[in-house]
C-alpha beads as a LAMMPS data file, in Angstrom:
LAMMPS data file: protein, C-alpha beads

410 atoms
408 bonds

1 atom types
1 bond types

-500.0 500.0 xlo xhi
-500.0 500.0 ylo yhi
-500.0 500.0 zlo zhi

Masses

1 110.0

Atoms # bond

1 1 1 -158.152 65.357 10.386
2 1 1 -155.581 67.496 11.908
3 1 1 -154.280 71.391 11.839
4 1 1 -151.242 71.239 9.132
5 1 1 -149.125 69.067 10.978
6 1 1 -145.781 69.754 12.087
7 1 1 -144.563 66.268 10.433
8 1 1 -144.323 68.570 7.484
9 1 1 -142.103 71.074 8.466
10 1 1 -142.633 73.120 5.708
11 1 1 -146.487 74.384 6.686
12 1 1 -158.099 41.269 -10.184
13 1 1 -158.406 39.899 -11.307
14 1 1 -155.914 38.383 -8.720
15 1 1 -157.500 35.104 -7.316
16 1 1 -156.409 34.738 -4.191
17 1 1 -158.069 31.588 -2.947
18 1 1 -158.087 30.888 0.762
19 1 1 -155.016 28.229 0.253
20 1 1 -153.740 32.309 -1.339
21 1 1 -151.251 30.006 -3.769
22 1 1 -151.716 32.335 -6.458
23 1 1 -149.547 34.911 -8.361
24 1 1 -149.421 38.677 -7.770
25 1 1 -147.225 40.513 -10.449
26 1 1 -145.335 37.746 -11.616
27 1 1 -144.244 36.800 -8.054
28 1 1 -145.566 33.372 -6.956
29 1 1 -147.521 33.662 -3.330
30 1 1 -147.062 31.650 -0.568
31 1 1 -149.757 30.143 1.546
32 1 1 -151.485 31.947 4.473
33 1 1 -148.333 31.728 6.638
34 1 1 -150.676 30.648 9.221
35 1 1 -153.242 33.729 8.933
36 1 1 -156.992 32.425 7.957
37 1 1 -158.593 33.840 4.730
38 1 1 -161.099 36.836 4.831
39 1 1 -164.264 36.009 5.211
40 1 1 -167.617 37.575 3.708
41 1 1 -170.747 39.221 5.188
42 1 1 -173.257 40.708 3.481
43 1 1 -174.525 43.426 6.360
44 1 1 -178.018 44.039 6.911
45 1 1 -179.300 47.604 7.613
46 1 1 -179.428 46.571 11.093
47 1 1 -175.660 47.106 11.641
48 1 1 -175.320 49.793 14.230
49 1 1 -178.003 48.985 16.454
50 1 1 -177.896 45.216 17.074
51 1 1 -176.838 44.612 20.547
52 1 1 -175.570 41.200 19.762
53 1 1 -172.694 40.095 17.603
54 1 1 -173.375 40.085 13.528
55 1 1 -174.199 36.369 12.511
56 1 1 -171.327 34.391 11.611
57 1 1 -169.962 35.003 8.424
58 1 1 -169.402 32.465 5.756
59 1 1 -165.967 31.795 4.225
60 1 1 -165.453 33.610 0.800
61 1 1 -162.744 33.746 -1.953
62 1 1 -160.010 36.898 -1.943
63 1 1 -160.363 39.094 -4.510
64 1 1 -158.921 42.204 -5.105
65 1 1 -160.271 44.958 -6.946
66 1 1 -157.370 44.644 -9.599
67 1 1 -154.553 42.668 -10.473
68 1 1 -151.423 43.900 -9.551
69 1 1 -148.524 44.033 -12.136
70 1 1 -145.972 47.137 -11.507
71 1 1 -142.550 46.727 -11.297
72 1 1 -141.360 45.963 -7.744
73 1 1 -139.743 48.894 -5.516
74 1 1 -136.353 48.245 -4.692
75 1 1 -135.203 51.620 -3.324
76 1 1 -134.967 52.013 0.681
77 1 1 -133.108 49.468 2.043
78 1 1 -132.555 50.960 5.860
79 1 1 -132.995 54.396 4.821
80 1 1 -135.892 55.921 3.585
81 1 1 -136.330 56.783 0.177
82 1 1 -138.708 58.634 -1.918
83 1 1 -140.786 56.974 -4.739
84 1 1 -142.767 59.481 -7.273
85 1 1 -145.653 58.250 -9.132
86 1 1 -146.292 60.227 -12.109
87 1 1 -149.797 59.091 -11.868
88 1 1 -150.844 59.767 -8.376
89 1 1 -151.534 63.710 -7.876
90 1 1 -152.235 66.259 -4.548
91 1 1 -155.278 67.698 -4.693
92 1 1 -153.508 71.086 -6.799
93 1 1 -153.044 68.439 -9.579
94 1 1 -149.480 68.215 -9.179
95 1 1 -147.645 64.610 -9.160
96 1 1 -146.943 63.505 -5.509
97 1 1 -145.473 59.321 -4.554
98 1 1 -144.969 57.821 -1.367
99 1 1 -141.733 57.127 1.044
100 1 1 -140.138 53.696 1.598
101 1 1 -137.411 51.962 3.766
102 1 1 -137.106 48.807 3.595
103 1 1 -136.112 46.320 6.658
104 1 1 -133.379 43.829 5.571
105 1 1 -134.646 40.600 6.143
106 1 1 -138.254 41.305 7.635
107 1 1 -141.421 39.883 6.028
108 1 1 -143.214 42.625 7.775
109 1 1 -145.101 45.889 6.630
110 1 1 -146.246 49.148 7.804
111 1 1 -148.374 51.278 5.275
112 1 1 -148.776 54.564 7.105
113 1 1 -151.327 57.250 6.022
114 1 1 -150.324 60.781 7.081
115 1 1 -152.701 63.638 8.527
116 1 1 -153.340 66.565 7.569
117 1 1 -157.161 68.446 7.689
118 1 1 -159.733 68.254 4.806
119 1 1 -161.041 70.209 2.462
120 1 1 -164.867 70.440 2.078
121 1 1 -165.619 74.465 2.334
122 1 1 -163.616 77.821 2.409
123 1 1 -161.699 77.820 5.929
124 1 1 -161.281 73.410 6.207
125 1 1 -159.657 74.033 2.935
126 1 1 -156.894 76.371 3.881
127 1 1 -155.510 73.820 6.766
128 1 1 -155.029 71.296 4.239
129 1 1 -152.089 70.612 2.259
130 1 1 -152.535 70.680 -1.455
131 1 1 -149.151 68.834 -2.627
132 1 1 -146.157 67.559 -1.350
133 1 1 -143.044 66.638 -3.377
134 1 1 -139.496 64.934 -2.887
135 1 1 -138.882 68.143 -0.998
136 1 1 -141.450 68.127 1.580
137 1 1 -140.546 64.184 1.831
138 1 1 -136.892 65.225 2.487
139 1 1 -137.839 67.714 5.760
140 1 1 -140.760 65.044 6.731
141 1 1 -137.977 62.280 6.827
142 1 1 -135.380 64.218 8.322
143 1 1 -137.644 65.444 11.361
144 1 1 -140.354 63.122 11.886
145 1 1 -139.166 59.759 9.945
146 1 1 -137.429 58.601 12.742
147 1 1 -139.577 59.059 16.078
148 1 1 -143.219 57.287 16.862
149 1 1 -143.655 53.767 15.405
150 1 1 -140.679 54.778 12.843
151 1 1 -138.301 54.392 15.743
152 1 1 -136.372 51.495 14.994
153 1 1 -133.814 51.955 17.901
154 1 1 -136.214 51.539 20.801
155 1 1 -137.011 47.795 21.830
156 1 1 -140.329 48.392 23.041
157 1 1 -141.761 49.839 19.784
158 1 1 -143.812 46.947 18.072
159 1 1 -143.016 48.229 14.447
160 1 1 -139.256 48.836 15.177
161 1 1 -138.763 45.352 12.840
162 1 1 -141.295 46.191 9.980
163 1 1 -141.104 47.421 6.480
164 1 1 -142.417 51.153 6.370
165 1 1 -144.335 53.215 3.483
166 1 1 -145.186 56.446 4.283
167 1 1 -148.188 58.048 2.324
168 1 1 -148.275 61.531 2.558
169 1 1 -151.425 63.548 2.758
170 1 1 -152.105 66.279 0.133
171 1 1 -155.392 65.068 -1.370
172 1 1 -157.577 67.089 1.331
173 1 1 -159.954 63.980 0.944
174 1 1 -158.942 61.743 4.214
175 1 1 -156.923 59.336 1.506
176 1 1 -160.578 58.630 0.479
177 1 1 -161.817 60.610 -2.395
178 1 1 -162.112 59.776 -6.050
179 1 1 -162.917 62.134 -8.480
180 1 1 -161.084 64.903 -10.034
181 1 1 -161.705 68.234 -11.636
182 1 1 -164.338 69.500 -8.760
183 1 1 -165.387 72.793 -7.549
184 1 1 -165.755 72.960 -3.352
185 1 1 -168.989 75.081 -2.386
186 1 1 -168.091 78.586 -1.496
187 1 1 -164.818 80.682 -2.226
188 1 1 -163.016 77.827 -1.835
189 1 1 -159.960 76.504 -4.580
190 1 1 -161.678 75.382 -7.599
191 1 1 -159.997 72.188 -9.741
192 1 1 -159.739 69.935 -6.846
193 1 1 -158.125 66.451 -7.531
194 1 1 -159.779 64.648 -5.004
195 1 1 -157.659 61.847 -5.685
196 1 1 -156.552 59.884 -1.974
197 1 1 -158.133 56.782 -2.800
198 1 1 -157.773 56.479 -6.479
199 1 1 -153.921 57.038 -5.591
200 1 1 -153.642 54.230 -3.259
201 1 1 -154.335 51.725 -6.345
202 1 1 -151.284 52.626 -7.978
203 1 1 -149.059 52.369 -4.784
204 1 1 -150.453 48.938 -4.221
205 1 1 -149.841 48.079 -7.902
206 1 1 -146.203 48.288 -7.286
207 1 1 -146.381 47.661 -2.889
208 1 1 -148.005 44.047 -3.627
209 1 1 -145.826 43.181 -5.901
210 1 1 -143.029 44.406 -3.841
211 1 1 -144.098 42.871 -0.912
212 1 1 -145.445 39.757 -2.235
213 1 1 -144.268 37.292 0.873
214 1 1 -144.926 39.767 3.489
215 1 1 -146.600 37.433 6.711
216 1 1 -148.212 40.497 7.850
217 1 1 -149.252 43.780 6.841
218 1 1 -150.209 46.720 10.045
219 1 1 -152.451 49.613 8.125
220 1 1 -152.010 52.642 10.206
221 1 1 -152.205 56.453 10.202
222 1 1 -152.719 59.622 11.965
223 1 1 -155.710 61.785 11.955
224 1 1 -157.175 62.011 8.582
225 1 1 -154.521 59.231 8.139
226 1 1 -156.538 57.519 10.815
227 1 1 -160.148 57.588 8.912
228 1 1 -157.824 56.686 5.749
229 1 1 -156.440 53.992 6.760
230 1 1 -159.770 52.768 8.084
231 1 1 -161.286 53.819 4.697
232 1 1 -158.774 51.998 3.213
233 1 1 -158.253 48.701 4.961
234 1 1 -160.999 46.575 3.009
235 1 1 -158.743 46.980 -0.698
236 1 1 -155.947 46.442 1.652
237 1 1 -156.632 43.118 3.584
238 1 1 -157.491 41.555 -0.205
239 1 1 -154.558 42.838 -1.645
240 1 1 -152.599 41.209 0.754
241 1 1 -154.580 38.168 1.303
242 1 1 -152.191 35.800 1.701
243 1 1 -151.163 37.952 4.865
244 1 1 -152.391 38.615 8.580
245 1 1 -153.029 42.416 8.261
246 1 1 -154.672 44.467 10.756
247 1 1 -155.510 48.341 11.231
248 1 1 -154.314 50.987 13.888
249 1 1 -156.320 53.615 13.424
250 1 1 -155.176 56.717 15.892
251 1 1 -157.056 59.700 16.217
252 1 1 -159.689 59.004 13.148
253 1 1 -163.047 57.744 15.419
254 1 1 -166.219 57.625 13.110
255 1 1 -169.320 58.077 14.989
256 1 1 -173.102 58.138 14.480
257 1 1 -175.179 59.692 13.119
258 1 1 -176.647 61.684 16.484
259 1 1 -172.877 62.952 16.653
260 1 1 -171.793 62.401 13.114
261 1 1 -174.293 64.843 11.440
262 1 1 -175.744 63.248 8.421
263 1 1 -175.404 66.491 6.496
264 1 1 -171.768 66.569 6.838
265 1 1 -171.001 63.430 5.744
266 1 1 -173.580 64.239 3.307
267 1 1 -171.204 66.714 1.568
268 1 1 -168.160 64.551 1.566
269 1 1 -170.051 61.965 -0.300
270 1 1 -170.942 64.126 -2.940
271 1 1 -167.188 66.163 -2.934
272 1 1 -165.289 63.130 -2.226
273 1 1 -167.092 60.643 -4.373
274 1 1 -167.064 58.675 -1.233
275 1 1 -170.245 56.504 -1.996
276 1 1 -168.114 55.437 -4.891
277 1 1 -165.228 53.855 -2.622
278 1 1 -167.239 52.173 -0.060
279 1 1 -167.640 49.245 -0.361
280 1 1 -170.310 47.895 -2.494
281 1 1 -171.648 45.148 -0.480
282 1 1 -172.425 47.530 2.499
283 1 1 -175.554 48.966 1.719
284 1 1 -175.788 50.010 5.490
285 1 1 -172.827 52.693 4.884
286 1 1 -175.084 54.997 2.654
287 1 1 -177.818 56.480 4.533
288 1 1 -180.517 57.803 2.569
289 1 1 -180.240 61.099 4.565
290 1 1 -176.395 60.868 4.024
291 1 1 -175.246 59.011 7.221
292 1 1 -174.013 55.652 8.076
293 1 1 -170.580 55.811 7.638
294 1 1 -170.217 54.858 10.979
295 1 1 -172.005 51.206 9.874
296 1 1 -168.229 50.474 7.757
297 1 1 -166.809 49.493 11.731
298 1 1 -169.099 46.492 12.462
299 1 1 -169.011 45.737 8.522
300 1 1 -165.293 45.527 8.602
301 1 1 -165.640 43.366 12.226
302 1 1 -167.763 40.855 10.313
303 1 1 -166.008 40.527 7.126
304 1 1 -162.479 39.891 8.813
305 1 1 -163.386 38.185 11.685
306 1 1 -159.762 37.211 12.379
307 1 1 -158.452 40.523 11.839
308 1 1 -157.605 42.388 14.814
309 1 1 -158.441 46.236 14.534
310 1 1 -157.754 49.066 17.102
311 1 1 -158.908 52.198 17.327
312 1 1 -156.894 55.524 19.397
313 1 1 -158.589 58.245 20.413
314 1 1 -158.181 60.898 23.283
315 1 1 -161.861 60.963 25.347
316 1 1 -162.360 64.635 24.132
317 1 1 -160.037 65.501 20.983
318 1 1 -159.798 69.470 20.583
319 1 1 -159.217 68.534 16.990
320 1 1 -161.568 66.073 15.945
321 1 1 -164.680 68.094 17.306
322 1 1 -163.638 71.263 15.840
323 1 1 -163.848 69.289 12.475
324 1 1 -167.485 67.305 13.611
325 1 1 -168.542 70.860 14.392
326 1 1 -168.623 71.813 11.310
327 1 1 -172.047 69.648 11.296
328 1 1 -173.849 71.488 14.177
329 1 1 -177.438 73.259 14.040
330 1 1 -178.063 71.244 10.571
331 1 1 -174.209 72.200 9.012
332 1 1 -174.163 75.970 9.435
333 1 1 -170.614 75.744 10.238
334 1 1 -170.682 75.170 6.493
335 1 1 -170.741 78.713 5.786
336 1 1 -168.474 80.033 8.220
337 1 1 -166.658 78.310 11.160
338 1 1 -167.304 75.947 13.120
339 1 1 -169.254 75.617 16.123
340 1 1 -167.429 72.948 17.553
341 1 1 -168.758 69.688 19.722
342 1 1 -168.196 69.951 23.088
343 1 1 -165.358 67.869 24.936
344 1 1 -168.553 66.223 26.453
345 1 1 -170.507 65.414 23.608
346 1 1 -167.129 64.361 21.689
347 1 1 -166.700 61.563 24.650
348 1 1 -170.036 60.885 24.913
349 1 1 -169.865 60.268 20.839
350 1 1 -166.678 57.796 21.676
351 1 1 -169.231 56.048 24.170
352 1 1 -171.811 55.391 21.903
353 1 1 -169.403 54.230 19.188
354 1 1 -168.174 51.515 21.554
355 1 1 -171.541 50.363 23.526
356 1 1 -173.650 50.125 20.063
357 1 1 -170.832 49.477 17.464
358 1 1 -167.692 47.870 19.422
359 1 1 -168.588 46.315 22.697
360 1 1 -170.415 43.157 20.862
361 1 1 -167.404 41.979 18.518
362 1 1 -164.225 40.870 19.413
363 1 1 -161.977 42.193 16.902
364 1 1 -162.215 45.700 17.886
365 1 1 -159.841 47.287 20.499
366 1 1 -159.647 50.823 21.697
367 1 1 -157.386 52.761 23.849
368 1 1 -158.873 56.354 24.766
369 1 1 -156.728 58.451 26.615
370 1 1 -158.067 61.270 29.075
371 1 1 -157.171 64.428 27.464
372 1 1 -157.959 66.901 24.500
373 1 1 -154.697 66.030 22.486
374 1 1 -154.747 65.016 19.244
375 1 1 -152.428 61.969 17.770
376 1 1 -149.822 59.774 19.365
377 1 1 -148.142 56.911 16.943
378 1 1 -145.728 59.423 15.116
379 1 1 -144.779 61.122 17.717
380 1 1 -142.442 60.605 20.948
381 1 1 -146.051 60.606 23.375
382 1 1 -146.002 57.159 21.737
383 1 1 -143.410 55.961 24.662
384 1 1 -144.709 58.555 27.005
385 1 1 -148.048 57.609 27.472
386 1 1 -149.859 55.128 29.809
387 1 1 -153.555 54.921 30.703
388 1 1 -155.043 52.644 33.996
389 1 1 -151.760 50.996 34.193
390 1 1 -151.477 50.149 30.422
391 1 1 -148.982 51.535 28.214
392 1 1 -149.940 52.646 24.633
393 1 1 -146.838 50.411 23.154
394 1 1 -147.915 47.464 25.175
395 1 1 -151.654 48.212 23.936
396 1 1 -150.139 48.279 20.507
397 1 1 -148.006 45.109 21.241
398 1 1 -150.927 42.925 22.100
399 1 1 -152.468 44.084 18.533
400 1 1 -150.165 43.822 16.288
401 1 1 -147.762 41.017 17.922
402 1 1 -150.123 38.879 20.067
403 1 1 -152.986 39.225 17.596
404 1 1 -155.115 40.314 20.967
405 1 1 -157.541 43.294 21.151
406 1 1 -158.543 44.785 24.735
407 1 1 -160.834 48.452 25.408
408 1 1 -158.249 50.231 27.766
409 1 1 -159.629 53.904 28.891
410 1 1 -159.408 56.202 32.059

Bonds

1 1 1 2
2 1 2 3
3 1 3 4
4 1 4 5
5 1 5 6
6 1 6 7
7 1 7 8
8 1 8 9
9 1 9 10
10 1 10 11
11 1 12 13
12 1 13 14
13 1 14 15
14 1 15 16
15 1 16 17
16 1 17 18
17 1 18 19
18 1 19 20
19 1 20 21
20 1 21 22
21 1 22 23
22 1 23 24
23 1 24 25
24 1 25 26
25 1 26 27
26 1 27 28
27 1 28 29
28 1 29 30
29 1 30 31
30 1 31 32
31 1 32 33
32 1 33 34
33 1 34 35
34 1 35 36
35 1 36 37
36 1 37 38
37 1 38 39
38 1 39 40
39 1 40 41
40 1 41 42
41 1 42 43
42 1 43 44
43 1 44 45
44 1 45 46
45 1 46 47
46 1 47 48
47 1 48 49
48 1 49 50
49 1 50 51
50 1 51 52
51 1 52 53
52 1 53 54
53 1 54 55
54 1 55 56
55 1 56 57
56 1 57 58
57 1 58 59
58 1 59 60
59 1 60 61
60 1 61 62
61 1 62 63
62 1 63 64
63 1 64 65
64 1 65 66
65 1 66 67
66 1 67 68
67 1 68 69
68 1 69 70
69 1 70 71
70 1 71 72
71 1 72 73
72 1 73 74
73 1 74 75
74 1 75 76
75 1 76 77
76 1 77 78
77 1 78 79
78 1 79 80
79 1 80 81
80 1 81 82
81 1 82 83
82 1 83 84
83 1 84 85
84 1 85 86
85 1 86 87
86 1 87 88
87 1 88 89
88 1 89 90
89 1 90 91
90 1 91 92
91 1 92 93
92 1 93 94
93 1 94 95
94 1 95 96
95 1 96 97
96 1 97 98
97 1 98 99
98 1 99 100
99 1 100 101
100 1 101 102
101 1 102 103
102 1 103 104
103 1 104 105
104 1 105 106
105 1 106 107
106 1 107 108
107 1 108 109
108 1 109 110
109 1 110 111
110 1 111 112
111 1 112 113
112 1 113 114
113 1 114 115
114 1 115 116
115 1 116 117
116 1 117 118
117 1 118 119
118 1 119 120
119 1 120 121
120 1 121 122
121 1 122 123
122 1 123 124
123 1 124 125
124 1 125 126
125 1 126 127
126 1 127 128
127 1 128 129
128 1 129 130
129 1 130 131
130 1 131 132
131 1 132 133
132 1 133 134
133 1 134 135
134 1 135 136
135 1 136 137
136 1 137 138
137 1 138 139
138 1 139 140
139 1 140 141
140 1 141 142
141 1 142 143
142 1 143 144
143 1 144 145
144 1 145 146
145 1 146 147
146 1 147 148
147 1 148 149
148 1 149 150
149 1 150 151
150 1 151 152
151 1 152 153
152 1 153 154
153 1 154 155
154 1 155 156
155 1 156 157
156 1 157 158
157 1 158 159
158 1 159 160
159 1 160 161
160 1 161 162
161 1 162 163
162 1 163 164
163 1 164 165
164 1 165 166
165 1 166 167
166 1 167 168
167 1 168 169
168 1 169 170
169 1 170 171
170 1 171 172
171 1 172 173
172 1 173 174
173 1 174 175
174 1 175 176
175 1 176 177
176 1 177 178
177 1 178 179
178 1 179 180
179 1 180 181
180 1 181 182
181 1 182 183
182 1 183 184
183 1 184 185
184 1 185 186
185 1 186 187
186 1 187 188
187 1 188 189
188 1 189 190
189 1 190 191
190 1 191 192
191 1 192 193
192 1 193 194
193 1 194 195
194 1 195 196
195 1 196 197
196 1 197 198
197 1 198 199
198 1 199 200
199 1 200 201
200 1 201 202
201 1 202 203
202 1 203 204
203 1 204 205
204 1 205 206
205 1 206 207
206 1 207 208
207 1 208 209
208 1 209 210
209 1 210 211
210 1 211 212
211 1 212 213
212 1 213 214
213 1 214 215
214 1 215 216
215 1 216 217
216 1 217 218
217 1 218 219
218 1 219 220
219 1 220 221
220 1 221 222
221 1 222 223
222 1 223 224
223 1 224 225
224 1 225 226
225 1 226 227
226 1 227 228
227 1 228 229
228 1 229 230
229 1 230 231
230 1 231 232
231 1 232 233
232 1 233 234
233 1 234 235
234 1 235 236
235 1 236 237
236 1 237 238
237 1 238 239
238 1 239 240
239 1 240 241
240 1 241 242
241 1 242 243
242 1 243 244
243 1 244 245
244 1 245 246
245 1 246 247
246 1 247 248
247 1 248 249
248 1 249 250
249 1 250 251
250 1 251 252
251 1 252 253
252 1 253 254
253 1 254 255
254 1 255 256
255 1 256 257
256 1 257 258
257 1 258 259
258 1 259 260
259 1 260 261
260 1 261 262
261 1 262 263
262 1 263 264
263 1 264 265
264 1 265 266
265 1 266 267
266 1 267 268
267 1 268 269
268 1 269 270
269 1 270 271
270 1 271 272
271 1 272 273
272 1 273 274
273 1 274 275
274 1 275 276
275 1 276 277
276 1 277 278
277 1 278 279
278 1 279 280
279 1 280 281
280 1 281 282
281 1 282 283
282 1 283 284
283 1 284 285
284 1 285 286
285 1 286 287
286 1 287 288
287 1 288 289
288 1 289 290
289 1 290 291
290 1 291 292
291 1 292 293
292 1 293 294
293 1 294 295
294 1 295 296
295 1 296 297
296 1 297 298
297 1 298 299
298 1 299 300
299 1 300 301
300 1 301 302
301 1 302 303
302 1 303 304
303 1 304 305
304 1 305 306
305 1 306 307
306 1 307 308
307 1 308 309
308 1 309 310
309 1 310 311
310 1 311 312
311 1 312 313
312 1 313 314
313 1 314 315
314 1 315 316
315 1 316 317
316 1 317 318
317 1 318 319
318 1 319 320
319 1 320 321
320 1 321 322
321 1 322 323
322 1 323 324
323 1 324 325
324 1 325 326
325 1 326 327
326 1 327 328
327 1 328 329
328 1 329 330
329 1 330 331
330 1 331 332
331 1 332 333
332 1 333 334
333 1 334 335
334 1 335 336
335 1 336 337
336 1 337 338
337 1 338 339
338 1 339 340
339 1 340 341
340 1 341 342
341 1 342 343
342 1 343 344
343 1 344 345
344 1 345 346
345 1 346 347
346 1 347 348
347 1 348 349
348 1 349 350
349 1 350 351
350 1 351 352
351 1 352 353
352 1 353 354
353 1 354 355
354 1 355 356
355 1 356 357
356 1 357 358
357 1 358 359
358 1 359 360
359 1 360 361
360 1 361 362
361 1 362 363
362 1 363 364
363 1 364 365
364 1 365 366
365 1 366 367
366 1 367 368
367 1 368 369
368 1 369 370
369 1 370 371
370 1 371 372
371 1 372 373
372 1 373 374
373 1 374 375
374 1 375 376
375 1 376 377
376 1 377 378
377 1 378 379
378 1 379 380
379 1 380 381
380 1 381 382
381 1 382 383
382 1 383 384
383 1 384 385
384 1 385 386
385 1 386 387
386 1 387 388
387 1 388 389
388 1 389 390
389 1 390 391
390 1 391 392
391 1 392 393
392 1 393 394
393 1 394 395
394 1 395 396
395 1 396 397
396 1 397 398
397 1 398 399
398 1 399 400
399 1 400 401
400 1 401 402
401 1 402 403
402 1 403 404
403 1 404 405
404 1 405 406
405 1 406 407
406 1 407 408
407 1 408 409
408 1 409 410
């Protein structure tokens, strides 16, 4: 969740066994190239406190919340091109799609969720965008699509080889809502299309198709892109099931519930439909006060044990508090501004998320750089920056190449 960025210019029935020799589309699927199947865990309401690893999961079948059967995408080859889906709308209602370019050759993919804010009361709604079109696509590809992880010049950037699709951000719902037709508290725009999630099921009915060989699949994303892509990963990883697919997440950190006020999250459950897209089997992620969203991180750890998932965050983001703020003295920030978290309590909320959530599974990396800035992957601070030695591209290396995690921080 970020101010309007400047990246805009402008402002199943699929049975994928674990052998995964199945069809997607029409398009036969090739075995696991080496990646093991997914793996199930039903989570007990324990998650967040244990202070040993989950118990070990037992094997389980892939399967996809839908079948995928739209027509394969072959626009983009080494240039990025822009895809409209009549059916996939900005939170204004209007018709938005997604950008591709495809890398001759490569078996890899990149599905990038952009940033943007949120909207959940009067002022969080005026910092996010409410649609974006070919022509915000356009200024978005002709400033931004080149630099961060879309740089495909520079040797040392671990994506410079992968297939990219860009999913812009216009939903206000952190790619994660599903419902339309809502009203947000306040004076805020009425007739929201809350729409980020229900969107991403008709990209992938077209992306798996489209990429039905790909050997492995990096979800990533900025901001709200970041909690999105998060948010997103579980329908993701089974889509792609016969891949090795592993998240990024930069600058999207969930937290507890002592940071993570339960009344916050409270109202994007019932805005956002958000109960409705996670996932059904952890019972953990629904607090009956409205937390425990932060219980989806050692749900995901268990369920994809062989994933590899990484988390960026700067120690004390100026951004990411101001939005967590919001929750202070019981969500008064609610009807008015917000109070903001201090840089403190923000890294001290990063601490926690790592020593009770993170520090007892091995699948989860972090890299938390010392400073208040907000995002790094899209930008040219991708290259620039290096923490105790470490620099972020190597960090990223290890993930996504070397299938390695490691907690690198100041």
């Amino acid at each position: 969740m970020d101010h309007v960025s400047s990246r805009y210019v402008l402002l199943g029935a699929l049975a994928c066994l674990p052998a995964c020799s199945s069809a997607v589309g029409g398009v036969a699927m090739p075995p696991g190239n080496g990646a093991p199947p997914p793996v199930m865990l039903t989570p007990d309401p324990g998650y967040g406190t244990r202070s040993t690893p989950a118990p070990a999961p037992t094997p389980a079948v892939c399967s996809p919340e839908t079948r995928f059967t739209g027509a394969p995408i072959t626009d983009g080859d080494n240039t990025w091109s822009w895809v409209p889906f009549p059916d996939a709308h900005c939170r204004d209602g209007s018709p938005t799609g997604i950008g591709i370019r495809r890398k001759e050759g490569s078996t890899k993919l990149a599905i990038y969720f952009e940033g943007g804010g949120a909207c959940f009361h009067d002022q969080s709604c005026t910092i996010s965008l409410a649609n974006f079109d070919q022509n915000a696509f356009n200024l978005w590809s002709t400033a931004s699509g080149s630099g961060g992880i879309f740089d495909a010049s520079r040797a040392e950037n671990p994506l410079r080889d992968f297939n990219m699709v860009y999913v812009p951000y216009c939903t206000g719902d952190v790619h994660a809502g599903d419902v339309a037709h809502v009203d947000v508290p306040g004076n805020a725009p009425k007739d929201q299309w809350f729409v980020g999630y229900r969107n991403v099921q008709y990209y992938l009915d077209r992306l798996v198709p489209t990429f039905a060989h790909a050997s492995q699949v990096v979800v990533t994303g900025i901001s709200a892109g970041g909690f999105g892509a998060a948010l997103n990963y579980d329908r993701i990883a089974q889509a792609f099931c016969h891949s090795n697919v592993q998240l990024l997440d930069d600058s999207g950190p969930p937290m507890s519930d002592e940071y993570l006020a339960p009344c916050l999250q409270q109202r994007w459950r019932d805005l956002w439909n958000l109960d409705a897209v996670l996932p059904a089997d952890c019972p953990a992620c629904r607090g009956a006060d409205g937390g425990g969203i932060v219980n989806y991180v050692p749900y995901l750890a268990a369920k994809y044990p062989n994933a590899r998932l990484g988390l960026i965050s700067a120690n004390q983001d100026g951004i990411i508090s101001m939005f967590f703020g919001y929750g202070a003295n019981n969500c008064a920030g609610l009807n008015g501004t917000s109070a903001g978290m201090s840089g403190a309590t923000f890294e001290a909320g990063l601490d926690d998320l790592r020593n009770r959530y993170l520090k007892s599974v091995p699948n989860w990396g972090e890299y938390i750089v010392p400073s208040t800035s907000h995002t790094w992957t899209g930008a040219l601070t991708f290259y620039t920056t290096k923490v105790n030695g470490t620099n972020l591209t190597d960090w990223v290396n290890q993930l996504v190449t070397n299938d390695k995690v490691s907690y690198v921080a100041p």
